[in-house]
Structures are given as C-alpha cells and as structure tokens.
PDB file of N, CA, C and O in Angstrom:
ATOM      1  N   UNK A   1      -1.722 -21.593  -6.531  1.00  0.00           N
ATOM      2  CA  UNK A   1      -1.888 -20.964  -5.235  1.00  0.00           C
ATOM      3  C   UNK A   1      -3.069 -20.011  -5.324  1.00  0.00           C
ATOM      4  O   UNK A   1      -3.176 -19.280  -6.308  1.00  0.00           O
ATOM      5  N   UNK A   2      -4.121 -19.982  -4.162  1.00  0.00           N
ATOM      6  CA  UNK A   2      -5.049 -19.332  -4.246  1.00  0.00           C
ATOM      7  C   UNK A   2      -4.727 -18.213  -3.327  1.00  0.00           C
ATOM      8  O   UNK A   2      -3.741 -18.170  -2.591  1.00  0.00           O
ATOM      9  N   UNK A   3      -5.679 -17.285  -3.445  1.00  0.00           N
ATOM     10  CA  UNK A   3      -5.655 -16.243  -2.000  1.00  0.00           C
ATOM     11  C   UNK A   3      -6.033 -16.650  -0.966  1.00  0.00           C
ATOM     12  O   UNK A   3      -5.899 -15.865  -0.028  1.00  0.00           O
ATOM     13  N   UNK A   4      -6.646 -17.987  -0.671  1.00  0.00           N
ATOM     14  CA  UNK A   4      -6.825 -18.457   0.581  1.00  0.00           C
ATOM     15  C   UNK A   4      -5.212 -18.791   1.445  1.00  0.00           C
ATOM     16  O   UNK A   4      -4.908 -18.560   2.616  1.00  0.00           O
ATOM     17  N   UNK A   5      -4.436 -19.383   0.380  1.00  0.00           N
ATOM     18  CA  UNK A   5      -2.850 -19.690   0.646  1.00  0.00           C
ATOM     19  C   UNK A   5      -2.316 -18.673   1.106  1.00  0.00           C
ATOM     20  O   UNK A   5      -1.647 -18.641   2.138  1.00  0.00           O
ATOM     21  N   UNK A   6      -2.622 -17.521   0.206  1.00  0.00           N
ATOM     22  CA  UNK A   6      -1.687 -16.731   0.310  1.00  0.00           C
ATOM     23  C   UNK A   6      -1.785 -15.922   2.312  1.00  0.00           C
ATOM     24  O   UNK A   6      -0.885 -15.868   3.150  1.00  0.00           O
ATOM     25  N   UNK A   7      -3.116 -15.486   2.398  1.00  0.00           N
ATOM     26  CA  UNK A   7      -3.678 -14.912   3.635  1.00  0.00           C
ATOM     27  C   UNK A   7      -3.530 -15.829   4.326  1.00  0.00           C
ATOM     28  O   UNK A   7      -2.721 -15.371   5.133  1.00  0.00           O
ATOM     29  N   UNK A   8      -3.768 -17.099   4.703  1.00  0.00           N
ATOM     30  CA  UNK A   8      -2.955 -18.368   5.394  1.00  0.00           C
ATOM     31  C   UNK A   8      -1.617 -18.166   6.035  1.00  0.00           C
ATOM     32  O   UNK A   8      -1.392 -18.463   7.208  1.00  0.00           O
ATOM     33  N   UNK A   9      -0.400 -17.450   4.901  1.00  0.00           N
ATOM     34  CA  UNK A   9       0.886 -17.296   5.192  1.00  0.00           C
ATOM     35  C   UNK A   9       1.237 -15.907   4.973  1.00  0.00           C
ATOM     36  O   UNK A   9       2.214 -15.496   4.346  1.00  0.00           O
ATOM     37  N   UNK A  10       0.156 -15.082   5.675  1.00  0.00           N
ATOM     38  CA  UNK A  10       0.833 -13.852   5.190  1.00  0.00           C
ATOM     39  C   UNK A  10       2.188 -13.415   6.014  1.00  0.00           C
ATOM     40  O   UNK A  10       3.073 -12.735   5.495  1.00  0.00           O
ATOM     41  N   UNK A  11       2.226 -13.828   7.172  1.00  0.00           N
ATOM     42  CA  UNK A  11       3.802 -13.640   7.739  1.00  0.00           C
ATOM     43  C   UNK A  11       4.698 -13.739   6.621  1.00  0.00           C
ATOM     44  O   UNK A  11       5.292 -12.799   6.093  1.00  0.00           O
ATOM     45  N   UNK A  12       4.758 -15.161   6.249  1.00  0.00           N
ATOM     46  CA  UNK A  12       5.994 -15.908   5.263  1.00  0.00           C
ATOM     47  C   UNK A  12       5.576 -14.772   3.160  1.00  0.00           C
ATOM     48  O   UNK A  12       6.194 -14.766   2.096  1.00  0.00           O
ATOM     49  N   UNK A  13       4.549 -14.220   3.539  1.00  0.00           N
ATOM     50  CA  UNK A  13       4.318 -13.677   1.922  1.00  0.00           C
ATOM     51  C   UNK A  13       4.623 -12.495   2.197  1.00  0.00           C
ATOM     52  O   UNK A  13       4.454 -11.868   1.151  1.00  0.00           O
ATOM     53  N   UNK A  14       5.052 -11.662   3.161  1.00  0.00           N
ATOM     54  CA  UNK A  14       5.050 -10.332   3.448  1.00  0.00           C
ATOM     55  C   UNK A  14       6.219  -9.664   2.296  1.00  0.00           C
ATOM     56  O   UNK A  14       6.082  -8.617   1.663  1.00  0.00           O
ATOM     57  N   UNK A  15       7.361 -10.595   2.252  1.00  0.00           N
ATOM     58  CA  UNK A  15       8.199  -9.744   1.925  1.00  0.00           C
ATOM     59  C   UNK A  15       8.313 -10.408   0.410  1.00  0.00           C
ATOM     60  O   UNK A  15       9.347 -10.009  -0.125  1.00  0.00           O
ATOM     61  N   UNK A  16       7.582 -11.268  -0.403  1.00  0.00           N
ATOM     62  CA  UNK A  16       7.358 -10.972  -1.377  1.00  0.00           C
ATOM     63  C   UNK A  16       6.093 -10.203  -1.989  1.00  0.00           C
ATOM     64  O   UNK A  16       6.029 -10.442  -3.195  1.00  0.00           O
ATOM     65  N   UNK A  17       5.301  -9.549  -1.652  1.00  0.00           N
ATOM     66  CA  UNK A  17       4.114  -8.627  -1.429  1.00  0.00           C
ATOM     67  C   UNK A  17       5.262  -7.321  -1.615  1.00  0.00           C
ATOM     68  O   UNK A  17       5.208  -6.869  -2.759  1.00  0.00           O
ATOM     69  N   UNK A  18       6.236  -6.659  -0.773  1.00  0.00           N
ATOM     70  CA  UNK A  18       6.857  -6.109  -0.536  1.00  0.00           C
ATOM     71  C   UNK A  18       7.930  -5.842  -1.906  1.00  0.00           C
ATOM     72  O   UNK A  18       8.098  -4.752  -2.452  1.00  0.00           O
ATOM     73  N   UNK A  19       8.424  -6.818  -2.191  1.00  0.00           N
ATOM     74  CA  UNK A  19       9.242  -7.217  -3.366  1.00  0.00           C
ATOM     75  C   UNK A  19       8.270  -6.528  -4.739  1.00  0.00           C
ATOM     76  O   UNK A  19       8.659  -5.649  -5.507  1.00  0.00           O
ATOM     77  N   UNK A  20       7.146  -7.110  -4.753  1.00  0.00           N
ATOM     78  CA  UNK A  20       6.364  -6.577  -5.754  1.00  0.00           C
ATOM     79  C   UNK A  20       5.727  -5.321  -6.004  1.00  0.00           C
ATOM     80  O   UNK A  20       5.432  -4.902  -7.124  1.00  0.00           O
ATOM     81  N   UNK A  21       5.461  -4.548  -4.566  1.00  0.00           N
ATOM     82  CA  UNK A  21       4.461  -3.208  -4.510  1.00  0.00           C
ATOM     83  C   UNK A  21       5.539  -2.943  -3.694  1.00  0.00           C
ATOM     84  O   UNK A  21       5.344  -3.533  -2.631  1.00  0.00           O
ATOM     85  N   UNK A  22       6.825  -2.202  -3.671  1.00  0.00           N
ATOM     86  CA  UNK A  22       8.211  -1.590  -2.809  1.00  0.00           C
ATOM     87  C   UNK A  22       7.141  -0.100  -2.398  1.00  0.00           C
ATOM     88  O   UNK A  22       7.043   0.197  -1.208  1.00  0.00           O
ATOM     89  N   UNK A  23       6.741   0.357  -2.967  1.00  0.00           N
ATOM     90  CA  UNK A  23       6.429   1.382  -2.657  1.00  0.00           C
ATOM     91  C   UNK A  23       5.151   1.391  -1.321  1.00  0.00           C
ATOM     92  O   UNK A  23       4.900   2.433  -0.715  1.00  0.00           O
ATOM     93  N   UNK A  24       4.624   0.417  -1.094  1.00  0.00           N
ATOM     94  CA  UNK A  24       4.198   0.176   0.089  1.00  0.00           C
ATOM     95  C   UNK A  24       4.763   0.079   1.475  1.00  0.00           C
ATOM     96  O   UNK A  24       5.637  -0.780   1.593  1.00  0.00           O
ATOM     97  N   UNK A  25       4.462   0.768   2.553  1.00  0.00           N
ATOM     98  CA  UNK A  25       5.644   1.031   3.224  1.00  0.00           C
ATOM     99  C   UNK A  25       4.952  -0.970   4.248  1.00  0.00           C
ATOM    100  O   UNK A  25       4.008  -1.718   3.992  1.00  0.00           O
ATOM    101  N   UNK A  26       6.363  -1.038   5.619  1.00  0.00           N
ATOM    102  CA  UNK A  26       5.858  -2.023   6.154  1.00  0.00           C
ATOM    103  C   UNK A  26       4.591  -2.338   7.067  1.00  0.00           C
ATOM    104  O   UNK A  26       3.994  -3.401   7.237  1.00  0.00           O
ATOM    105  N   UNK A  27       4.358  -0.974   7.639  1.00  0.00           N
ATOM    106  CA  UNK A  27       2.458  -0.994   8.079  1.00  0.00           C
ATOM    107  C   UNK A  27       1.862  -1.159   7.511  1.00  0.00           C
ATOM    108  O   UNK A  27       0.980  -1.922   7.907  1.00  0.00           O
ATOM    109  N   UNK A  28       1.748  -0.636   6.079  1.00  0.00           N
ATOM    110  CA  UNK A  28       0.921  -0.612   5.571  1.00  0.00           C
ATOM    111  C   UNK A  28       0.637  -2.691   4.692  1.00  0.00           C
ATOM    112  O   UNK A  28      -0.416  -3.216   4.330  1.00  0.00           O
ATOM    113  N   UNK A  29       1.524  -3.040   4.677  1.00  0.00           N
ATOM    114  CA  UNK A  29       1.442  -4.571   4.372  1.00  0.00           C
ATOM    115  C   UNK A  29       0.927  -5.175   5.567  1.00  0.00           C
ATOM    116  O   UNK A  29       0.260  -6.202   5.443  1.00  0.00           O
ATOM    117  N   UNK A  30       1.153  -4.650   6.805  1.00  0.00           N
ATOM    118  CA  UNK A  30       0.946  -4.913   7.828  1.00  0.00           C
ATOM    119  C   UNK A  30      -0.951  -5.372   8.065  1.00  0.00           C
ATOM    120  O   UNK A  30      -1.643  -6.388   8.011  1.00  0.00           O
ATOM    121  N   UNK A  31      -1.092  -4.250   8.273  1.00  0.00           N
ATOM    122  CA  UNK A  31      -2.410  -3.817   8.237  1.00  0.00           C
ATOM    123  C   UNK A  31      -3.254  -4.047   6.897  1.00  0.00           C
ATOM    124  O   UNK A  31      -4.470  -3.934   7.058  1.00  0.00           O
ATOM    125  N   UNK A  32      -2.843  -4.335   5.672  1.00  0.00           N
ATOM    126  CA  UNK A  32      -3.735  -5.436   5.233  1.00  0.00           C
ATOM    127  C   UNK A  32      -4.003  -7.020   5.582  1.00  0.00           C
ATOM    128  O   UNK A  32      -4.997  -7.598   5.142  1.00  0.00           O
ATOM    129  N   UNK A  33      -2.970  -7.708   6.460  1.00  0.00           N
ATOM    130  CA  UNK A  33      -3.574  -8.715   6.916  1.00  0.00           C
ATOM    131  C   UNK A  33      -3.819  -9.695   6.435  1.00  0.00           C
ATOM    132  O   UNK A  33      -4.477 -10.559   7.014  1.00  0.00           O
ATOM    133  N   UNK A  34      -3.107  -9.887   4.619  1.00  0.00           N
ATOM    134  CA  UNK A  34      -4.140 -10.792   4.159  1.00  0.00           C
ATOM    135  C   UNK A  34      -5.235 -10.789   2.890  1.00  0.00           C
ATOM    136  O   UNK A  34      -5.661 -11.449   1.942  1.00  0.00           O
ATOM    137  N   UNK A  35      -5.381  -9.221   3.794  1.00  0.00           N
ATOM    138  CA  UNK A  35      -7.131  -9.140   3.186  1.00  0.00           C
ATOM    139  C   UNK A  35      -6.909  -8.454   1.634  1.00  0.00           C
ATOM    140  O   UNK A  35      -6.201  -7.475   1.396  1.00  0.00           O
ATOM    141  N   UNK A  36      -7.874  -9.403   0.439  1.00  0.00           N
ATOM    142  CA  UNK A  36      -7.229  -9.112  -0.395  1.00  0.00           C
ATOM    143  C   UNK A  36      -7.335  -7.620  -1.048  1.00  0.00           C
ATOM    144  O   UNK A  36      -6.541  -7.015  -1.768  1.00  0.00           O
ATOM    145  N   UNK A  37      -8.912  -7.166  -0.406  1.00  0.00           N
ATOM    146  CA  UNK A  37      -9.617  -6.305  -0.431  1.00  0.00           C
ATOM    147  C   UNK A  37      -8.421  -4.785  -0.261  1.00  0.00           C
ATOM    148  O   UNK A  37      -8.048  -3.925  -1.059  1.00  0.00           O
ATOM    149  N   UNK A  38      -8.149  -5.051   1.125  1.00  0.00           N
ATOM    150  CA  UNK A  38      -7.554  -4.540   1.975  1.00  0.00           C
ATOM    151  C   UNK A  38      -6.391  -4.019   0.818  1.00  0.00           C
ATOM    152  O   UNK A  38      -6.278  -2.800   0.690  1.00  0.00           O
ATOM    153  N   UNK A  39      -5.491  -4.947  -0.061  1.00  0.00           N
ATOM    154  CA  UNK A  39      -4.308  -4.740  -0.642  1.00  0.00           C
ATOM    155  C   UNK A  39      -4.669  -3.980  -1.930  1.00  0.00           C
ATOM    156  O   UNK A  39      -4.043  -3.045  -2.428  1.00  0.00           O
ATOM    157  N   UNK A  40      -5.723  -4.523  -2.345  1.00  0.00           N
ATOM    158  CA  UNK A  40      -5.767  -3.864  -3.175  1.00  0.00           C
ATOM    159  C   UNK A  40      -6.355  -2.522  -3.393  1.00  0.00           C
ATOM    160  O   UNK A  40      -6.580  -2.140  -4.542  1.00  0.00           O
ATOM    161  N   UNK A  41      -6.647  -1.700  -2.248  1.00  0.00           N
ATOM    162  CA  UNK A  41      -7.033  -0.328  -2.329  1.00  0.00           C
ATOM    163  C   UNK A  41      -5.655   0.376  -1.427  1.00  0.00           C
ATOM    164  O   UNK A  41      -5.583   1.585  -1.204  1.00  0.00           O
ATOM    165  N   UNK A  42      -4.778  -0.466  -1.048  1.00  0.00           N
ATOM    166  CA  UNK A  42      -3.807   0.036  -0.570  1.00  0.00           C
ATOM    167  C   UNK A  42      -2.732   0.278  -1.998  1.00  0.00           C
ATOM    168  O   UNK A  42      -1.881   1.146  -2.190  1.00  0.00           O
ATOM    169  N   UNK A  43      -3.050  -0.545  -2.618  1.00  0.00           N
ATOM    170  CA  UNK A  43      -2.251  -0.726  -4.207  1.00  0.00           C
ATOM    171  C   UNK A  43      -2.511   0.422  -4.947  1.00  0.00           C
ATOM    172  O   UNK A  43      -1.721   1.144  -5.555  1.00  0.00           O
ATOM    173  N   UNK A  44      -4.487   0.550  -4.737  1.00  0.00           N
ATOM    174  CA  UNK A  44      -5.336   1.563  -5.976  1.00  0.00           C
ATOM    175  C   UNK A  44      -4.331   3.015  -5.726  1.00  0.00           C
ATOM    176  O   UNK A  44      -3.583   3.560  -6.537  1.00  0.00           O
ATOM    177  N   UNK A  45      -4.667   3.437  -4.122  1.00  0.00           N
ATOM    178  CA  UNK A  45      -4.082   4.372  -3.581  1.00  0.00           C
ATOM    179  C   UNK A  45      -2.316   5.182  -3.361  1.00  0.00           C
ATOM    180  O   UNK A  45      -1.940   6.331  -3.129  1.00  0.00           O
ATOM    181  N   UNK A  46      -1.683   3.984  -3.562  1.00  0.00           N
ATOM    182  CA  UNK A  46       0.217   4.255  -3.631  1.00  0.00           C
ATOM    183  C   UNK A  46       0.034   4.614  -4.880  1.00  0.00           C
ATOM    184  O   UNK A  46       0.050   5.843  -4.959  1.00  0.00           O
ATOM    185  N   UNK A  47      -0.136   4.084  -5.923  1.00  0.00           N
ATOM    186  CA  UNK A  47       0.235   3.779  -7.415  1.00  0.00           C
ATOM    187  C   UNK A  47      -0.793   4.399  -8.355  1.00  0.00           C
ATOM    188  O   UNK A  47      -0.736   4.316  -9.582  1.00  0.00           O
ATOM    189  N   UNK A  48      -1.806   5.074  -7.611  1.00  0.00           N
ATOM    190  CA  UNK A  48      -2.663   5.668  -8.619  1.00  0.00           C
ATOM    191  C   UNK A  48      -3.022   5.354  -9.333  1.00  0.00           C
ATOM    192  O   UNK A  48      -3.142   6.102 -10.304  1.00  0.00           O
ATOM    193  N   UNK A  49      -3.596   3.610  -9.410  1.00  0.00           N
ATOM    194  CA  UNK A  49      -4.632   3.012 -10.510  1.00  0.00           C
ATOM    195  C   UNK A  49      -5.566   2.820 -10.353  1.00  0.00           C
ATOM    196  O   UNK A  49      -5.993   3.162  -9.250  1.00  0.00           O
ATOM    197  N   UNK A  50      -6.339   2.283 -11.127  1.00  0.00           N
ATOM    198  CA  UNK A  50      -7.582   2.232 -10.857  1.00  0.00           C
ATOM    199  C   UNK A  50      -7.901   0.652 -10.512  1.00  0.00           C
ATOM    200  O   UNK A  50      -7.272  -0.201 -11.138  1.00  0.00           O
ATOM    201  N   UNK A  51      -9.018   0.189  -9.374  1.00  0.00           N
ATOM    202  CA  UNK A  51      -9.043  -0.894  -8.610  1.00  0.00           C
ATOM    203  C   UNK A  51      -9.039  -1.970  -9.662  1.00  0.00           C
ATOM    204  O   UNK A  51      -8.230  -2.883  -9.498  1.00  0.00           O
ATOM    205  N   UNK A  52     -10.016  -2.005 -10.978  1.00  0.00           N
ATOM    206  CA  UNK A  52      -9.707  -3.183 -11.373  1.00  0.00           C
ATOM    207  C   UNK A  52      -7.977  -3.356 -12.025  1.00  0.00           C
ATOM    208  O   UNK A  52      -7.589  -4.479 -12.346  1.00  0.00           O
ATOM    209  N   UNK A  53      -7.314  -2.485 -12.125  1.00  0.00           N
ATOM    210  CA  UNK A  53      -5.590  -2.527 -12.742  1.00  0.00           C
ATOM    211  C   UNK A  53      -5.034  -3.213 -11.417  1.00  0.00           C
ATOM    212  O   UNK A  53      -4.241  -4.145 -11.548  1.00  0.00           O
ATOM    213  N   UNK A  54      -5.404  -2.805 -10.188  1.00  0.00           N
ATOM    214  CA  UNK A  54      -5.105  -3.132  -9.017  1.00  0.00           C
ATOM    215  C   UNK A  54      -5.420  -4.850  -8.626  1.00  0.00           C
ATOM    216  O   UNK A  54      -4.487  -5.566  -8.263  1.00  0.00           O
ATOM    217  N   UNK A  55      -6.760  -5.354  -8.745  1.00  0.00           N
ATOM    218  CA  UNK A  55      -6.557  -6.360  -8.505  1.00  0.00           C
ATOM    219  C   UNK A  55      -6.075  -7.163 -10.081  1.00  0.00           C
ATOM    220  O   UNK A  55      -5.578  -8.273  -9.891  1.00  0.00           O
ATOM    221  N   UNK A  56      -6.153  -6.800 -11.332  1.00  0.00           N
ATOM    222  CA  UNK A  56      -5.374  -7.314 -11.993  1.00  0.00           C
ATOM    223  C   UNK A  56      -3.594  -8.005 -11.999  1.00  0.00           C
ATOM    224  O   UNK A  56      -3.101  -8.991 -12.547  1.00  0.00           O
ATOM    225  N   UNK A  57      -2.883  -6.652 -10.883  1.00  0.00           N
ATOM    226  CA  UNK A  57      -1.732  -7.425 -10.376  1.00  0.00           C
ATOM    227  C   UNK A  57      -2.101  -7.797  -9.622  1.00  0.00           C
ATOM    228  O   UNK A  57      -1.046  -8.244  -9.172  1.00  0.00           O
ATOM    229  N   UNK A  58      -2.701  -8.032  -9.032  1.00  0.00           N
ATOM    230  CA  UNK A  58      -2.810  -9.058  -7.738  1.00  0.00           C
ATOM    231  C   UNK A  58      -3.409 -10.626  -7.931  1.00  0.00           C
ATOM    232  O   UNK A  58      -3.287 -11.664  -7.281  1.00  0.00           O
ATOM    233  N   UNK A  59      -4.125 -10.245  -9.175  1.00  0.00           N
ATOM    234  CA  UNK A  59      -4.282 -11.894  -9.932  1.00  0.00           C
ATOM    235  C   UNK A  59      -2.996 -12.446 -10.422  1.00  0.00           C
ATOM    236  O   UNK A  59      -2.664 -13.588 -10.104  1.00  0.00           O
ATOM    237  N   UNK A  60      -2.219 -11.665 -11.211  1.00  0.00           N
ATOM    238  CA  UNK A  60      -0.809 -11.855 -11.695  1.00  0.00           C
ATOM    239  C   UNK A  60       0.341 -12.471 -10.547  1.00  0.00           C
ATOM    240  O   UNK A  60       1.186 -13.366 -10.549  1.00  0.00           O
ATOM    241  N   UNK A  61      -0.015 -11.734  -9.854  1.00  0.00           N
ATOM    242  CA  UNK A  61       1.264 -11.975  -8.082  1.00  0.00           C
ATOM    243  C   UNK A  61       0.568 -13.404  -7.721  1.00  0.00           C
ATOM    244  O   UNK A  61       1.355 -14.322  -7.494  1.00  0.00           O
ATOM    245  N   UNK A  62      -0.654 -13.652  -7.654  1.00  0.00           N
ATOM    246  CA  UNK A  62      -1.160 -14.911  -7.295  1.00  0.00           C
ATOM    247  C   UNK A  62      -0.292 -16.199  -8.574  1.00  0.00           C
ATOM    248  O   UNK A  62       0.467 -17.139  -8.338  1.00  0.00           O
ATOM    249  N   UNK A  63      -0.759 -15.753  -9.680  1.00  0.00           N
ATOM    250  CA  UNK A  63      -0.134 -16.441 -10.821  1.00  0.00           C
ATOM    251  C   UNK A  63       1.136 -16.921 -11.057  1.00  0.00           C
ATOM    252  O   UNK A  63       1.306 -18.066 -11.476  1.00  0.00           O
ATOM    253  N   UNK A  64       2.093 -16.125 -10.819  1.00  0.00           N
ATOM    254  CA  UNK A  64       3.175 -15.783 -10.299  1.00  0.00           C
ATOM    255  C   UNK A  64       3.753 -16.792 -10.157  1.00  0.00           C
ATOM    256  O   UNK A  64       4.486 -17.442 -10.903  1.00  0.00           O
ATOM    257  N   UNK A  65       3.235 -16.992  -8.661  1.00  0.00           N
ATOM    258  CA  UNK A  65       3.360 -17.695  -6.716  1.00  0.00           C
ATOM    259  C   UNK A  65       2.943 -19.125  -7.413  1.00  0.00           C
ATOM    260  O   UNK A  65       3.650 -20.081  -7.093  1.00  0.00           O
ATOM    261  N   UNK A  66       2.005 -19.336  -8.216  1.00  0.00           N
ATOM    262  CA  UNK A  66       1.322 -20.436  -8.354  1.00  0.00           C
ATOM    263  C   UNK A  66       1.994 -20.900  -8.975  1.00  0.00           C
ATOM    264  O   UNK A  66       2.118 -22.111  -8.790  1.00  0.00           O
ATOM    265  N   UNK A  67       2.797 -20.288 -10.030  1.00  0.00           N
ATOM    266  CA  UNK A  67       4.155 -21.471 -11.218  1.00  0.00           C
ATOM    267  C   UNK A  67       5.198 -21.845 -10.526  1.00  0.00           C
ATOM    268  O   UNK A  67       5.977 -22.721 -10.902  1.00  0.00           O
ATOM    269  N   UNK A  68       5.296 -21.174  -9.404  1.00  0.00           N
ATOM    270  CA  UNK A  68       6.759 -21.111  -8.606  1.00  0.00           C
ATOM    271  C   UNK A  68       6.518 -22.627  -7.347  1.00  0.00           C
ATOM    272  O   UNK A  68       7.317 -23.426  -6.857  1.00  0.00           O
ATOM    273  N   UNK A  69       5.781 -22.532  -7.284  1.00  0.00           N
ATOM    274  CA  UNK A  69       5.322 -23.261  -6.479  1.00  0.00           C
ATOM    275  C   UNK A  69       5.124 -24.577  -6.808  1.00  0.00           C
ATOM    276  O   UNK A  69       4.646 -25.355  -5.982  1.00  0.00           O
TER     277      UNK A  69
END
C-alpha cells in the first residue's frame, strides 16, 4: 500500500491513523486530509519529534497496512 491508497481512503483510514497517533485529536486527522505532509507535522508537533522520526512512523504505518493487506 502506497500513500496514494492511503489519501484515496482517508474516510475508511481515519480510524486506523487514530488507532496509531491516539493522541491526535479528531480535527486534527480531519484536517490533514490525506496529506502526508500535513500528518506528519501534525505527528512532529503532538509527540515532540523530530520530522524525520515523524515520517519514519509514517513509513512504518504505510508498511504495516501493506502486510495486512
């Protein structure tokens, strides 16, 4: 599964996005949209890492999605 998939279905990915980063409230999943950009400075910012740790889980959550699948 790529991030094209994923932003494709972000309705249906919301609440595993949610599952993974809990500490994100539901606007705020909201209002990324998708965008991967978007998640991951919403990620940098809750959790206090730094962007590349940030999209590192977010390669992982893709990875994830992709065995499951």
């Amino acid at each position: 599964m790529n991030w094209d998939i994923i932003k494709g279905n972000w309705k249906q990915m919301k609440g595993q996005v949610q599952s993974k980063w809990g500490e994100l409230t539901d606007d705020e999943i909201d209002q990324a949209e998708g965008d991967r950009a978007r998640l991951a400075g919403l990620i940098q910012e809750r959790y206090g890492v730094a962007r590349d740790e940030a999209e590192r889980q977010i390669d992982a959550f893709i990875a994830q999605h992709k065995s499951a699948a």
